[in-house]
N, C-alpha and C positions, 0 to 999 in steps of 0.2 A: 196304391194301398200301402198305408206305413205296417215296417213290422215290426216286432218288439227285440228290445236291444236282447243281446244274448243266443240268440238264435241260429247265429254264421256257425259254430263248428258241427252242427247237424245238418244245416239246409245246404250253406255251401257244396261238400263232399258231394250231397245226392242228388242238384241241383247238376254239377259239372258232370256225371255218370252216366244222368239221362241224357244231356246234351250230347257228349262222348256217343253211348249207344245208337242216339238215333241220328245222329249222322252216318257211324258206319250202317246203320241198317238201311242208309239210303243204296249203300252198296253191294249190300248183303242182306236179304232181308230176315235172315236166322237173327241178326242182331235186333230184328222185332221182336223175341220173344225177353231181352234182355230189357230194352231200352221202352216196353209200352208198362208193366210195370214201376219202374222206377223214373217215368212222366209222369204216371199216376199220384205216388208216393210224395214229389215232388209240389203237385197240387195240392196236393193237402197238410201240406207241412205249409203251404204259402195259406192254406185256413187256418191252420190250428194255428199258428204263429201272428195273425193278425192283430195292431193295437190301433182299432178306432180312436177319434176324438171322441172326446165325453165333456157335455155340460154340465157341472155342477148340478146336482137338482138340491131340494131342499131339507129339511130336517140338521140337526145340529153333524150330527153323527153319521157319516154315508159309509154303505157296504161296500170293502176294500176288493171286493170279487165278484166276478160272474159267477151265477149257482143258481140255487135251492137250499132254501134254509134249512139244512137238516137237524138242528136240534137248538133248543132255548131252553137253559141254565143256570136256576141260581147258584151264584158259589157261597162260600162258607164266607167268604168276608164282603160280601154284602152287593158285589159286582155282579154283574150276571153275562154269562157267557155265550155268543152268537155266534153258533157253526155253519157255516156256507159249504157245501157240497158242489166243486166244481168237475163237470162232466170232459171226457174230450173233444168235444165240442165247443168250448165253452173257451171265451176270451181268458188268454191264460196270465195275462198282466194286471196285477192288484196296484191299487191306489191306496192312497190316506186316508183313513175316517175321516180326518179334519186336519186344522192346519197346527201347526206346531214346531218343536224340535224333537229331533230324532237322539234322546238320553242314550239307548244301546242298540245294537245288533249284535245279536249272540245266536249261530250255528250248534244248535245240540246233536250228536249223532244218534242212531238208531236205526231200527225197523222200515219194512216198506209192508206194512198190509194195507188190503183195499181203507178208502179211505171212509166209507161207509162202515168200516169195524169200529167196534166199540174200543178197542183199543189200539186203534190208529193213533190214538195220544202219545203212544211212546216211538209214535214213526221220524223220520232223520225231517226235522224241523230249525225252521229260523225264529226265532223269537224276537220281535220289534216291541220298544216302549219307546213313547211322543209325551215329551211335556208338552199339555196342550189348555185351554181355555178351564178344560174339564178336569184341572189334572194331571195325573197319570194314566194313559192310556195303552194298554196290551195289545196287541195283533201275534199272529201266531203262524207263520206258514207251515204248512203240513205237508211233505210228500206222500205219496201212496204206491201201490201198485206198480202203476207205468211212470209216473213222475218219479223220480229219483235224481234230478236235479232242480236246486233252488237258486235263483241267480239275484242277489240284494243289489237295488241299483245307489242305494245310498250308506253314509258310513256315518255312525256317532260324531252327532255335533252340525249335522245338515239341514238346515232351514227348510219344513215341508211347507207348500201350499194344499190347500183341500183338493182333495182328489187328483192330487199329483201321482205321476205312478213311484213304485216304492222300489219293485221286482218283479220275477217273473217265476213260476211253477212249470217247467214242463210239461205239456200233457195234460194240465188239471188236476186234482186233489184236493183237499180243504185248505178254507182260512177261516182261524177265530177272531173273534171280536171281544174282549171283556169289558163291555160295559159299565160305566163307576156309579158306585154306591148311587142312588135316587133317581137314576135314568130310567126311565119305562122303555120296553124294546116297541116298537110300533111294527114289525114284523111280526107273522106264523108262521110255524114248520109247515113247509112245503110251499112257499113262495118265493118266487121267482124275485133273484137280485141283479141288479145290473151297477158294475162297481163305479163310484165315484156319481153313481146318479141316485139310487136308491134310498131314501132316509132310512135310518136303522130306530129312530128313537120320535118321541112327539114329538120335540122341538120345542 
C-alpha cells in the first residue's frame, strides 16, 4: 500500500512506540496497556494516510479531492465555485483538475474552524492557480479542525499532468474548485467525489 509523501513526522514517531511497546509487553505484559493502543493508532494512520492509484476518468475538469460536494457557487466574476467536503476517512491526497502549469502557491494564514462552517473560508489555507487549456484555474486547500497541516507537493513554475497529485491535507478538510467563466458544474451538493477521477463539469 503506497502512502502519501508527507506523512513520516507523524507516522514514523508512533509507528516505532508501538513497535518499542509491544515488544517490551512481550516481557512484561503491563506494557499491553501501552503498546495495544498505540497498534491501533498506528493502523489507522496507515488508512488515513493512504494514496491509491487513480485513472483519470472523464470530464474536462476533475475533483482535486475525496469528499462530498458540499456547496456550488456562483461568484461575482462569473466563475463558480466547487466546495468538496473531505471527511477523515477520506483519501487525504488532492490532485489537479487538469493538466497545466502551476502560476503560484501561496500559503495564507488563519483559523482552524470545522470545515463544514461557513466560515471556514478564513481557515489557514494554501491557494493554487494552474495556467491551464481553460485559463486560469483556482484550487484552494482548506484546513479545519483536526487538519492543521497542508503539505504542497509542488512549487511555482512545475509542469502538472491531469490528476497528478498536488498535496496533502492532514486529516481531511475542504478543497475549492473555481470553476471559469461558461463552465457548467456537472456535480450536486451531496455527491460523492473521488479525486482525479470524478468530472466536475460536462465536458
Amino acid at each position: 500500500m503506497r502512502l502519501a509523501r508527507g506523512v513520516s513526522p507523524w507516522l514514523a514517531p508512533t509507528a516505532a512506540a508501538a513497535a518499542v511497546t509491544s515488544l517490551l509487553a512481550t516481557r512484561d505484559r503491563r506494557w499491553a496497556i501501552a503498546a495495544a493502543p498505540l497498534a491501533a493508532l498506528t493502523g489507522g494512520m496507515l488508512w488515513f494516510f493512504r494514496d491509491p492509484e487513480r485513472t483519470p476518468g472523464p470530464g474536462r475538469v476533475l475533483a482535486p479531492a475525496d469528499g462530498v460536494v458540499q456547496s456550488i457557487d456562483p461568484w461575482p466574476d462569473g466563475r463558480t465555485r466547487v466546495a468538496i467536503f473531505m471527511n477523515p476517512l477520506n483519501v487525504h491526497v488532492n490532485r489537479a483538475p487538469l493538466a497545466g502549469t502551476v502560476t503560484s502557491v501561496q500559503h495564507v494564514a488563519g483559523g482552524f474552524l470545522p470545515a463544514f462552517n461557513k466560515d471556514s473560508d478564513q481557515n489557514e489555507r494554501v491557494v493554487w492557480h494552474f495556467d491551464t487549456a481553460l485559463g486560469d484555474l483556482e484550487l484552494v486547500q482548506i484546513a479545519g479542525a483536526v487538519a492543521r497541516r497542508i503539505v504542497p507537493y509542488l512549487r511555482a513554475g512545475a509542469k502538472v499532468a491531469r490528476a497528478e497529485r498536488i498535496g496533502l491535507i492532514r486529516l481531511g478538510s475542504r478543497v475549492d474548485v473555481y470553476l471559469p467563466e461558461g463552465i457548467t458544474p456537472a456535480v450536486t451538493v451531496g455527491q460523492r467525489t473521488v479525486a482525479g477521477v470524478t468530472g466536475l463539469d460536462n465536458g
